[in-house]
N, CA, C and O atoms as CSV, one atom per row, in Angstrom:
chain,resi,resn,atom,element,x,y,z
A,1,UNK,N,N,89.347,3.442,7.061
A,1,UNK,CA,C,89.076,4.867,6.947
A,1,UNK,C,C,88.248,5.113,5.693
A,1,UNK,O,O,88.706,4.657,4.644
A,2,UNK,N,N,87.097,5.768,5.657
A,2,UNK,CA,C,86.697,6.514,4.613
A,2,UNK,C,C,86.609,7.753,4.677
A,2,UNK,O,O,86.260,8.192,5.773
A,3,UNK,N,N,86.907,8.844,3.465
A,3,UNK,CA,C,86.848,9.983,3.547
A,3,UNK,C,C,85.715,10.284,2.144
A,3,UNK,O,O,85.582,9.486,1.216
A,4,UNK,N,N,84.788,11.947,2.290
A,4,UNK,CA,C,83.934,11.871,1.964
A,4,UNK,C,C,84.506,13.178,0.685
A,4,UNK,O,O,84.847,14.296,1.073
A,5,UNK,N,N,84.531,12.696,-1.193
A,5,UNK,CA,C,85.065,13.768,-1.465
A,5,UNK,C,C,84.062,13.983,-2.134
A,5,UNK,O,O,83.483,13.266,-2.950
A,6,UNK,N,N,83.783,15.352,-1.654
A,6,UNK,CA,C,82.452,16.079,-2.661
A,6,UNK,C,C,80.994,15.536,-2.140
A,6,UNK,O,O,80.466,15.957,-1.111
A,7,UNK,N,N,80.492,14.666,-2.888
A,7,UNK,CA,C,79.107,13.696,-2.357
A,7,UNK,C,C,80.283,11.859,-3.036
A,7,UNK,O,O,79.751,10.754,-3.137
A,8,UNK,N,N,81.345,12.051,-3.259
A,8,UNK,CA,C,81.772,10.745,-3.332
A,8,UNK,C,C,82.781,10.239,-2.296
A,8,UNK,O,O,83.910,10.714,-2.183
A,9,UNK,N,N,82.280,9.210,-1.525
A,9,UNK,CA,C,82.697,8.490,-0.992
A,9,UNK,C,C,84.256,7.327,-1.237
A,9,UNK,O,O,84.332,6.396,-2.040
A,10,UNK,N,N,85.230,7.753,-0.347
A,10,UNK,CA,C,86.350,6.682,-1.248
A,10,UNK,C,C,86.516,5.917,0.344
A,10,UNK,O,O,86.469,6.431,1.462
A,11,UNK,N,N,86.691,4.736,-0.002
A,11,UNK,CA,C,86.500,3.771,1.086
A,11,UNK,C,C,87.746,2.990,1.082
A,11,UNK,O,O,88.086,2.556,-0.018
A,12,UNK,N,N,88.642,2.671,2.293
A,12,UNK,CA,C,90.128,1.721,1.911
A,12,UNK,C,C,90.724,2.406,3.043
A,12,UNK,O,O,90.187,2.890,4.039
A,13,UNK,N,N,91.857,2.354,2.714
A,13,UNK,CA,C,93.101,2.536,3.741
A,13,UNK,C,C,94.018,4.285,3.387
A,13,UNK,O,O,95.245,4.346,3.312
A,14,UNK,N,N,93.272,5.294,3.249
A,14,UNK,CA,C,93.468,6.299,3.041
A,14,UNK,C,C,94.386,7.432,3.602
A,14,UNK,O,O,94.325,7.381,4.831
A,15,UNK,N,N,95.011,8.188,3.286
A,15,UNK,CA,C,96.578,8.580,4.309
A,15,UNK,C,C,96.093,10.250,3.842
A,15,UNK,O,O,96.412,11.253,4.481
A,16,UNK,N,N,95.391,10.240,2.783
A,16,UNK,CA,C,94.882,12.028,2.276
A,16,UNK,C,C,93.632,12.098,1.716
A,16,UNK,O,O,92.975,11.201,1.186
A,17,UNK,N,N,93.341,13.380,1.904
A,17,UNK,CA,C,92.373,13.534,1.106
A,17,UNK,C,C,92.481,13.633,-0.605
A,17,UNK,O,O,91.466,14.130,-1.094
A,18,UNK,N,N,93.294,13.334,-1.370
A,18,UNK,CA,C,93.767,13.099,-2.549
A,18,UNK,C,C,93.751,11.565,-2.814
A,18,UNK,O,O,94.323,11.080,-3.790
A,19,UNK,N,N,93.059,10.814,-1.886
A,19,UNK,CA,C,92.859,9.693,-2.294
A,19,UNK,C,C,94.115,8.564,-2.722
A,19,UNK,O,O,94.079,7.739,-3.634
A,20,UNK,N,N,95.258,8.834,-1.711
A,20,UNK,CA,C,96.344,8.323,-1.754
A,20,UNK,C,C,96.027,7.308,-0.411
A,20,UNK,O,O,95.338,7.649,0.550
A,21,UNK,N,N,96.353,6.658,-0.491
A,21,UNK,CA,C,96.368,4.977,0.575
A,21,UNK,C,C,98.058,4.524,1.190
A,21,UNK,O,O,99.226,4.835,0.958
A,22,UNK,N,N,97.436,3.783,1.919
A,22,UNK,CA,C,99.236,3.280,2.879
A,22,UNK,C,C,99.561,2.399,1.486
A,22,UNK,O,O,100.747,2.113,1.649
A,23,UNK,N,N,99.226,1.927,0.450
A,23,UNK,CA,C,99.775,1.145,-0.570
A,23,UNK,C,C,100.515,2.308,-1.736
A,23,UNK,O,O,101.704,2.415,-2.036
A,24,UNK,N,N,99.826,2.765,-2.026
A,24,UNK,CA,C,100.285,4.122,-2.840
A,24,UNK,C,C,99.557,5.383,-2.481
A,24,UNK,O,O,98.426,5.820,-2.269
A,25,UNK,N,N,101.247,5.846,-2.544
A,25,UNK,CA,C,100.969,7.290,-1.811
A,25,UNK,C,C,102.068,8.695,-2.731
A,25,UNK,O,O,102.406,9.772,-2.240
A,26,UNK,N,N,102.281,8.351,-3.648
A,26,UNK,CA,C,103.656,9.023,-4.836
A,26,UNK,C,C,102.433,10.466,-4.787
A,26,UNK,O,O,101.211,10.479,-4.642
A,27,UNK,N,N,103.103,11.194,-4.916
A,27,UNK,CA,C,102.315,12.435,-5.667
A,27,UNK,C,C,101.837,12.355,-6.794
A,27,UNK,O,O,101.508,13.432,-7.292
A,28,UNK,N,N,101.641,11.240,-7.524
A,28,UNK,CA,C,101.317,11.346,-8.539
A,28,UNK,C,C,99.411,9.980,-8.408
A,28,UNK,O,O,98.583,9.687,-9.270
A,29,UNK,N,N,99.532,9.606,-7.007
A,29,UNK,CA,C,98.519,8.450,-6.627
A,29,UNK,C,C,97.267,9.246,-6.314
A,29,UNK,O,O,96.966,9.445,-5.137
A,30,UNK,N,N,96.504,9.722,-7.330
A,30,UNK,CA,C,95.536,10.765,-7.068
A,30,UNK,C,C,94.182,10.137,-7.583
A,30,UNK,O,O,93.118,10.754,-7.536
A,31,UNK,N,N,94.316,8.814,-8.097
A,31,UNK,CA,C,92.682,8.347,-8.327
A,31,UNK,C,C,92.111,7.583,-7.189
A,31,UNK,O,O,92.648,7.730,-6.091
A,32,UNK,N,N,91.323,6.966,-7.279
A,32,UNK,CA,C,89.936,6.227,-6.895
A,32,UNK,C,C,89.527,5.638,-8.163
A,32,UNK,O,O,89.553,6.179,-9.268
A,33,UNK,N,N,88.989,3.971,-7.737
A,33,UNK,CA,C,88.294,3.630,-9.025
A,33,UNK,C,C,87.156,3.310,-8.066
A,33,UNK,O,O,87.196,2.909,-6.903
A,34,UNK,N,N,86.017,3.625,-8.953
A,34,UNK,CA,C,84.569,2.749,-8.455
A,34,UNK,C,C,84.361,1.361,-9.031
A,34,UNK,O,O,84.215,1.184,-10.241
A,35,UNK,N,N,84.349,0.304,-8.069
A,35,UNK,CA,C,84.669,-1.192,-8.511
A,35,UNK,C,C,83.274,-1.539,-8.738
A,35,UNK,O,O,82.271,-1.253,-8.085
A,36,UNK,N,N,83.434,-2.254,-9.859
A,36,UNK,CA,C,82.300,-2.707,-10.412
A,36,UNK,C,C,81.417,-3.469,-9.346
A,36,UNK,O,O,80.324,-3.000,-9.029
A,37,UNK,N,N,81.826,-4.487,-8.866
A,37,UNK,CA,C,81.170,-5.339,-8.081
A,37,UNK,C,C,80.402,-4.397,-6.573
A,37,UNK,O,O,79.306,-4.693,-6.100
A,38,UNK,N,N,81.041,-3.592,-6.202
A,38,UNK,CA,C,79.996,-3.249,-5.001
A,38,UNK,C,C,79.304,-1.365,-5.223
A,38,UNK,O,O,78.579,-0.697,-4.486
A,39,UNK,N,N,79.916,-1.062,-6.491
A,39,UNK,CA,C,79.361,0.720,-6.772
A,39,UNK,C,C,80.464,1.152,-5.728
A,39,UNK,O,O,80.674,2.305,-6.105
A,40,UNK,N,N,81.168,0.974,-4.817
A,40,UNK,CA,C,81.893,2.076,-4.247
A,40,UNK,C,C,83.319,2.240,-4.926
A,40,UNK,O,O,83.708,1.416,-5.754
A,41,UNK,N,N,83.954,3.148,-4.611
A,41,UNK,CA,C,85.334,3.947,-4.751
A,41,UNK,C,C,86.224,3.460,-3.635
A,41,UNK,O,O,85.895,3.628,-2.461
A,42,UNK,N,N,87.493,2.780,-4.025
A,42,UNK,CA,C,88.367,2.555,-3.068
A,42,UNK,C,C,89.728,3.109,-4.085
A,42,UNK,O,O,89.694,3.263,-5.306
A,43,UNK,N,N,90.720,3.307,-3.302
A,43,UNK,CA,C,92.120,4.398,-4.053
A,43,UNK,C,C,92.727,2.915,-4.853
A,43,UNK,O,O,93.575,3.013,-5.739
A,44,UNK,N,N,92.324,1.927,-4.532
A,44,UNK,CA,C,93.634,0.745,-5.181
A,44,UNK,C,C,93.084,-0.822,-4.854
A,44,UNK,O,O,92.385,-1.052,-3.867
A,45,UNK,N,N,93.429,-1.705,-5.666
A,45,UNK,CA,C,93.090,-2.986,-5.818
A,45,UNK,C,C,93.262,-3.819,-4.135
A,45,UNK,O,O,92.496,-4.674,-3.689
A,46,UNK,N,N,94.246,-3.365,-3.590
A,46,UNK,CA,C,94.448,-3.833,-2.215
A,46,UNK,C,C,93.666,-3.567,-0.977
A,46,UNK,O,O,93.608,-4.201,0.076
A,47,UNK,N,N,93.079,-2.473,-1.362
A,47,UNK,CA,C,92.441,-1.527,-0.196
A,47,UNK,C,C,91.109,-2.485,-0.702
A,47,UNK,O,O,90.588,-3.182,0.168
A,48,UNK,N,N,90.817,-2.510,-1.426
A,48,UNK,CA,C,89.287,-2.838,-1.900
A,48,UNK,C,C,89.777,-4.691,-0.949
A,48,UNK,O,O,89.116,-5.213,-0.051
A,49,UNK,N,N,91.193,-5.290,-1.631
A,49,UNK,CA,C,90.942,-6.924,-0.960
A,49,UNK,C,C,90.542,-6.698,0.027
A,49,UNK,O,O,89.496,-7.251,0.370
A,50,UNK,N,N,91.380,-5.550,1.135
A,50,UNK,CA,C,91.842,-5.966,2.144
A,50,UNK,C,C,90.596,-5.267,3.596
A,50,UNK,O,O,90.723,-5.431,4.810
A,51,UNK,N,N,89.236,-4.332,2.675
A,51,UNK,CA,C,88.277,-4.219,3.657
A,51,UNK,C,C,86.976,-4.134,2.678
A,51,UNK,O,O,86.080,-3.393,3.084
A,52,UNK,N,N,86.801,-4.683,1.660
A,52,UNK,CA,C,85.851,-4.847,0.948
A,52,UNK,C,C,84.817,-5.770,1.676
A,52,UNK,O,O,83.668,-5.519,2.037
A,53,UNK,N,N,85.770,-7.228,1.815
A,53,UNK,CA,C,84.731,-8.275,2.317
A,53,UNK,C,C,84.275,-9.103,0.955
A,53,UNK,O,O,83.620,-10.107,1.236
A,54,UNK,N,N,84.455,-8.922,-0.247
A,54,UNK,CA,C,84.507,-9.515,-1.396
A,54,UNK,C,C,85.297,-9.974,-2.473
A,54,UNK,O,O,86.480,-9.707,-2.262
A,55,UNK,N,N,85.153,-10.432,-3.311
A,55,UNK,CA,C,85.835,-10.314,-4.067
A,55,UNK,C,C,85.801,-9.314,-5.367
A,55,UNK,O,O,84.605,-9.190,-5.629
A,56,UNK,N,N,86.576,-8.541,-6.306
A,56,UNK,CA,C,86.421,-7.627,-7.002
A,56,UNK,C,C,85.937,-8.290,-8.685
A,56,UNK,O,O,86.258,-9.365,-9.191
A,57,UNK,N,N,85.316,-7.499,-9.086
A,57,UNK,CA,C,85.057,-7.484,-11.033
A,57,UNK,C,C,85.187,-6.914,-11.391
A,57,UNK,O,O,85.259,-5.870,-10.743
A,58,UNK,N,N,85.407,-6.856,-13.044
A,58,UNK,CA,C,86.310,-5.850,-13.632
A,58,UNK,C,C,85.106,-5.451,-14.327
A,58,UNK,O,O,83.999,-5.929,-14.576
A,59,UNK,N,N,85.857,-4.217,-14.577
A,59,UNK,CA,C,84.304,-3.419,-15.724
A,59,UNK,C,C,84.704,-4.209,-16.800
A,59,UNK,O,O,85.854,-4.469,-17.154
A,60,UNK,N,N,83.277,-4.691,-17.456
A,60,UNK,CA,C,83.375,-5.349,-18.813
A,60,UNK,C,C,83.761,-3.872,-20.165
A,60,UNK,O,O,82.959,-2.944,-20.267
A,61,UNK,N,N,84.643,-3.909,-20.770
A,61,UNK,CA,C,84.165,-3.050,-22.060
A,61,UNK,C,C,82.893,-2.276,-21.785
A,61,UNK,O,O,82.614,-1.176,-21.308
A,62,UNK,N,N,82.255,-3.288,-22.273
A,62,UNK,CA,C,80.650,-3.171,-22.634
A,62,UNK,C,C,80.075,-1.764,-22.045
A,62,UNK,O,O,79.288,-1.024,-22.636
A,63,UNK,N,N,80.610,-1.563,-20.814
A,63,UNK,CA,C,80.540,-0.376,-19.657
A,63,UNK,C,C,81.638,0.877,-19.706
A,63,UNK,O,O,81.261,1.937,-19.207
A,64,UNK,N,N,82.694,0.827,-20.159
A,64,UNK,CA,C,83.701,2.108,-19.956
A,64,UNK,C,C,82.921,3.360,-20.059
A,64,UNK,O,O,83.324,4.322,-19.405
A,65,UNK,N,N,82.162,3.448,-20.582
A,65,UNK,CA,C,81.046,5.036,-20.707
A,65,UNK,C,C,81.104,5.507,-19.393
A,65,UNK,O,O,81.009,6.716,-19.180
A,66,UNK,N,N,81.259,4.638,-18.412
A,66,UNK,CA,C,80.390,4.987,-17.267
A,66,UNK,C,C,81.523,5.429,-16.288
A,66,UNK,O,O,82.604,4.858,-16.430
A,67,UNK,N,N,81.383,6.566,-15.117
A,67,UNK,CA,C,82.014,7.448,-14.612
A,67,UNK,C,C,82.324,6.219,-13.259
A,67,UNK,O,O,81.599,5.902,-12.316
A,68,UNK,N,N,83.992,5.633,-13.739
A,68,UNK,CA,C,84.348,4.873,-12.333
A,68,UNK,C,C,85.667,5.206,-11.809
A,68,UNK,O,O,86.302,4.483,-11.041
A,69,UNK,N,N,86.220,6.841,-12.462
A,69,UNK,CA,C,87.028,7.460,-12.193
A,69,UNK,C,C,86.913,8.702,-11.091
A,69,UNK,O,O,86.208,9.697,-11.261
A,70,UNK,N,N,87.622,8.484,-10.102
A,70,UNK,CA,C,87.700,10.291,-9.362
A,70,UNK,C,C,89.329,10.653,-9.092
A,70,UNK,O,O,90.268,10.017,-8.614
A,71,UNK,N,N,89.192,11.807,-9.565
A,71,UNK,CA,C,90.400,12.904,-9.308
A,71,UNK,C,C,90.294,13.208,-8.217
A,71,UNK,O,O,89.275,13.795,-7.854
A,72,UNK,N,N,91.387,12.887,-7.268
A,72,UNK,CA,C,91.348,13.320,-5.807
A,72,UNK,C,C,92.133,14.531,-6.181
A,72,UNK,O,O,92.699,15.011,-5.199
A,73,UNK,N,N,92.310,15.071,-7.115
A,73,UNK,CA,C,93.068,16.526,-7.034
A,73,UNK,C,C,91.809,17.356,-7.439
A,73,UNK,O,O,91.850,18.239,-6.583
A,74,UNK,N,N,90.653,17.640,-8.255
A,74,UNK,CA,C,90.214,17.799,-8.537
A,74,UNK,C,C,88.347,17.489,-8.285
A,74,UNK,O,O,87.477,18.320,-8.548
A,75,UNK,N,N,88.096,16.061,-7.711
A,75,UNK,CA,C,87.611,15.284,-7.552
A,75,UNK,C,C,86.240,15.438,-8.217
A,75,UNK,O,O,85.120,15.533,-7.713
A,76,UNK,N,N,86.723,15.433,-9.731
A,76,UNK,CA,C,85.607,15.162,-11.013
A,76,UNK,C,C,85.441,13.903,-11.146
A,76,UNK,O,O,86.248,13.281,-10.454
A,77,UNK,N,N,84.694,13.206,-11.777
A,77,UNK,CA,C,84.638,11.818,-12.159
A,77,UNK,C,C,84.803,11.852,-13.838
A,77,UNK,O,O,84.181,12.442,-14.722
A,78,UNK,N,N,85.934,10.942,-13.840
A,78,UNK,CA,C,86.181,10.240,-15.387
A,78,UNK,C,C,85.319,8.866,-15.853
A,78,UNK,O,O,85.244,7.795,-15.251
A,79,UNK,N,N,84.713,9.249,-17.093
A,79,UNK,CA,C,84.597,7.629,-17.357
A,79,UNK,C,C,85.466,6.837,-17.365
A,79,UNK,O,O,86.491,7.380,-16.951
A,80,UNK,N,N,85.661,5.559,-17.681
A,80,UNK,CA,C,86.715,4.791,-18.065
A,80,UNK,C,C,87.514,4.752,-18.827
A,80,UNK,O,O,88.742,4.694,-18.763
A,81,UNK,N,N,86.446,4.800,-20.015
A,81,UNK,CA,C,87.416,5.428,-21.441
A,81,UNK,C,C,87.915,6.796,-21.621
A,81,UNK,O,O,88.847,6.972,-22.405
A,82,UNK,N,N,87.321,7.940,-20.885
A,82,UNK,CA,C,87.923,8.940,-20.897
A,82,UNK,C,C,89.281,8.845,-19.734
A,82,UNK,O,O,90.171,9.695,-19.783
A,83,UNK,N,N,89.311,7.656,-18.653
A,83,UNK,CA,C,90.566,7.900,-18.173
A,83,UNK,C,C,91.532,7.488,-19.114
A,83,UNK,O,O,92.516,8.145,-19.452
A,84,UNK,N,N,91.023,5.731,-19.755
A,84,UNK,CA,C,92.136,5.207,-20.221
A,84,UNK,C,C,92.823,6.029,-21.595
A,84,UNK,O,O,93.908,5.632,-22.020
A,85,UNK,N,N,92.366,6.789,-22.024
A,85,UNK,CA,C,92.879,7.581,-23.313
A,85,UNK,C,C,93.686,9.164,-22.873
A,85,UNK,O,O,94.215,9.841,-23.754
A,86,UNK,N,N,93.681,9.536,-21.630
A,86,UNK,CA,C,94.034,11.079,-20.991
A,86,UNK,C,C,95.266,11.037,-20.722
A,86,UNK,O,O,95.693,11.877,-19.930
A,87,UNK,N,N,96.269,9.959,-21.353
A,87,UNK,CA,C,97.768,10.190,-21.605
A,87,UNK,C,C,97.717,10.349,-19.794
A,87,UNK,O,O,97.408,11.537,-19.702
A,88,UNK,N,N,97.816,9.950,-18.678
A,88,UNK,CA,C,97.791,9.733,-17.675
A,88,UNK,C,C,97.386,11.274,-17.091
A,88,UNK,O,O,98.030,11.492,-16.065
A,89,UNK,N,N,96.878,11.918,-17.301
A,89,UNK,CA,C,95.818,13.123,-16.469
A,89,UNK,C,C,94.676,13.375,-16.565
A,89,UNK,O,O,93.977,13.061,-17.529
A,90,UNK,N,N,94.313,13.975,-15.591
A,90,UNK,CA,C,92.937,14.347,-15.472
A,90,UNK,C,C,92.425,15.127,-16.416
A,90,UNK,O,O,93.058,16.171,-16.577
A,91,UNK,N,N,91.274,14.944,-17.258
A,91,UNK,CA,C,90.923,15.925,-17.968
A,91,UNK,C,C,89.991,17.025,-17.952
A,91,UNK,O,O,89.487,17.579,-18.929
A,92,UNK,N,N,89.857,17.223,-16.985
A,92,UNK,CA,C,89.427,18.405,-16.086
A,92,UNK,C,C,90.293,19.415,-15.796
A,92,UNK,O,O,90.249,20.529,-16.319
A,93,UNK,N,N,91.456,18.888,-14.585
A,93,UNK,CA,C,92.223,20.224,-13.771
A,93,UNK,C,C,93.962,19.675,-14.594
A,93,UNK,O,O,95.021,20.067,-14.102
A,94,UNK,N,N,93.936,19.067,-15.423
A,94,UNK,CA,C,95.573,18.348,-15.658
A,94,UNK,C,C,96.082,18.004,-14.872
A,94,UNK,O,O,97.280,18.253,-15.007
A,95,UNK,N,N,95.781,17.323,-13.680
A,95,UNK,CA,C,96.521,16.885,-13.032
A,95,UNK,C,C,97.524,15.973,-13.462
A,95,UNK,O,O,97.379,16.004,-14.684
A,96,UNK,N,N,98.266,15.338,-13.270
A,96,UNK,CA,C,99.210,14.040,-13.547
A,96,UNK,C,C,98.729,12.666,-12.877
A,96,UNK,O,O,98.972,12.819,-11.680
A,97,UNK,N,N,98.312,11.729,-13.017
A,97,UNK,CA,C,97.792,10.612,-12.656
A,97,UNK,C,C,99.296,9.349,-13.219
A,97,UNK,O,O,99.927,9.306,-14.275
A,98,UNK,N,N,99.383,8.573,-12.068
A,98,UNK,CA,C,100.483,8.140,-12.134
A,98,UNK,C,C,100.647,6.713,-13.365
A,98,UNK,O,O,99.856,5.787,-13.185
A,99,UNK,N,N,101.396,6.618,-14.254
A,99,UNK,CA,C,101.096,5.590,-15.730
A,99,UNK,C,C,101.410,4.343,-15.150
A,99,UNK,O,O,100.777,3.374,-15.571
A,100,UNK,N,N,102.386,4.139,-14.138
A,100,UNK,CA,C,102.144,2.611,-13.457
A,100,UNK,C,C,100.663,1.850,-12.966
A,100,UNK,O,O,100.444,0.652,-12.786
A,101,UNK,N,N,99.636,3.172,-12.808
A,101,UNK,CA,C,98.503,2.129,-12.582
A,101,UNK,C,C,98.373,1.308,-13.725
A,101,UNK,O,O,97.956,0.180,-13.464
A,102,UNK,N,N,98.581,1.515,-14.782
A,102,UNK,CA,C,98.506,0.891,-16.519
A,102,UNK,C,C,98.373,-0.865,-15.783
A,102,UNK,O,O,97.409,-1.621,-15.904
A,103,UNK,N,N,99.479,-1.092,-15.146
A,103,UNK,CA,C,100.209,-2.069,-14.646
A,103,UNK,C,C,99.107,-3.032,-14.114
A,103,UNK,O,O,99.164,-4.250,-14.282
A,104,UNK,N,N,97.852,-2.234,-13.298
A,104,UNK,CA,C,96.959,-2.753,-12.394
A,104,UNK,C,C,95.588,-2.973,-13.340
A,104,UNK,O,O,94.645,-3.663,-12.952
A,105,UNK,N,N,95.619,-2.242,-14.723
A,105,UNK,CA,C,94.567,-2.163,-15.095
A,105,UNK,C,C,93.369,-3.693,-15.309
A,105,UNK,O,O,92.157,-3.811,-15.131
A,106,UNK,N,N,94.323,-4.545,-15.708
A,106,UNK,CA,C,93.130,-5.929,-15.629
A,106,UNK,C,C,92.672,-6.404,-14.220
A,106,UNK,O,O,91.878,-7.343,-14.158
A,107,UNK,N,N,92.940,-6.053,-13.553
A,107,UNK,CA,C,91.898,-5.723,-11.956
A,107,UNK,C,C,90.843,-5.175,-11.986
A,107,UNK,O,O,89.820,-5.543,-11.409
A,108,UNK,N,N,91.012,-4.055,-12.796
A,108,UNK,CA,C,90.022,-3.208,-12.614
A,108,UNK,C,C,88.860,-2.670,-14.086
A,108,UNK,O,O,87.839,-2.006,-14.259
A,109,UNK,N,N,89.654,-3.317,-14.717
A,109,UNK,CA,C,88.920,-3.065,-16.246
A,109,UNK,C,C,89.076,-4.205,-16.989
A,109,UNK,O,O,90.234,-4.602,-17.116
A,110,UNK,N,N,87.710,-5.181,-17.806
A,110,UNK,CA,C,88.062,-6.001,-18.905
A,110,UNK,C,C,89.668,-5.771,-19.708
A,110,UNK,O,O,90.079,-5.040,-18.807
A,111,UNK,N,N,90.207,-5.798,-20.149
A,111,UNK,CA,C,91.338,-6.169,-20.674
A,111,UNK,C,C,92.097,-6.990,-21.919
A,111,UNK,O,O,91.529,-8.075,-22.048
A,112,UNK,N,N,92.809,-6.891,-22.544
A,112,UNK,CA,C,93.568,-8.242,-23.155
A,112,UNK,C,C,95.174,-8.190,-22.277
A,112,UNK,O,O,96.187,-8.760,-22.681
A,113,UNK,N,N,95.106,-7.632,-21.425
A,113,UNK,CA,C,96.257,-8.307,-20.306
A,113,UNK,C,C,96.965,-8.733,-19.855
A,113,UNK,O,O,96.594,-8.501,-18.705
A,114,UNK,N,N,98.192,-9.474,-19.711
A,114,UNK,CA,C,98.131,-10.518,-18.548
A,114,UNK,C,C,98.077,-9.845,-17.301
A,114,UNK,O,O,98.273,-8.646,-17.100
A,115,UNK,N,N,97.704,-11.015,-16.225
A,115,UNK,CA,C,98.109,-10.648,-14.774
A,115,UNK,C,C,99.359,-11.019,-14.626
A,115,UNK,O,O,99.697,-12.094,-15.121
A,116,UNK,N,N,100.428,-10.123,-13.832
A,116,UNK,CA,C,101.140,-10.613,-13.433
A,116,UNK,C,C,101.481,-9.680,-12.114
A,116,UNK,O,O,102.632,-9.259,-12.000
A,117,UNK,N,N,100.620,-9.398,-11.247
A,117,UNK,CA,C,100.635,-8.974,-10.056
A,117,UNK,C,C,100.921,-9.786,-8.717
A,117,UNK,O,O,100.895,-9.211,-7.629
């Protein structure tokens, strides 16, 4: 399923238009990241394995400037660094963005990390 929010595209396994997926779906599962490796928006690291067709890369540092955040409540785009510093909300509409993604972040962003997913 893809659904089309605004002129951004979120691509994966999608259950709302809030950009919640059959993997996470809490009221509080309201992002999209845009994955480095292909420019699109999928809601979660699984959705991207599991119909990407690739494999994923993480934004280097070097890049956080750059808008690979969307608020499916809102559906503004965050940079990176403006997500990772917004105490888990949107800084646009306040939404609440859920702090367990923290958990997923070296998937999806350079890191000092571990994986243990």
């Amino acid at each position: 399923m893809q659904t089309d929010h605004g002129t951004k595209e979120v691509k994966g396994k999608l259950i709302d238009d809030a950009t919640r997926c059959t993997h996470y779906h809490s009221e509080l599962d309201i992002i999209a990241i845009r994955f480095n490796c292909c420019n699109t928006y999928y809601p979660c690291y699984q959705c991207h394995e599991e119909t990407a067709g690739h494999a994923a890369t993480a934004w280097p540092k070097t890049e956080w400037n750059t808008k690979a955040i969307l608020c499916g409540n809102c559906k503004q785009e965050l940079t990176i660094t403006a997500y990772m510093e917004s105490g888990n909300q949107c800084t646009h509409c306040n939404a609440a963005f859920n702090p367990n993604c923290s958990k997923h972040y070296h998937l999806y962003f350079e890191t000092d990390q571990l994986s243990d997913y």
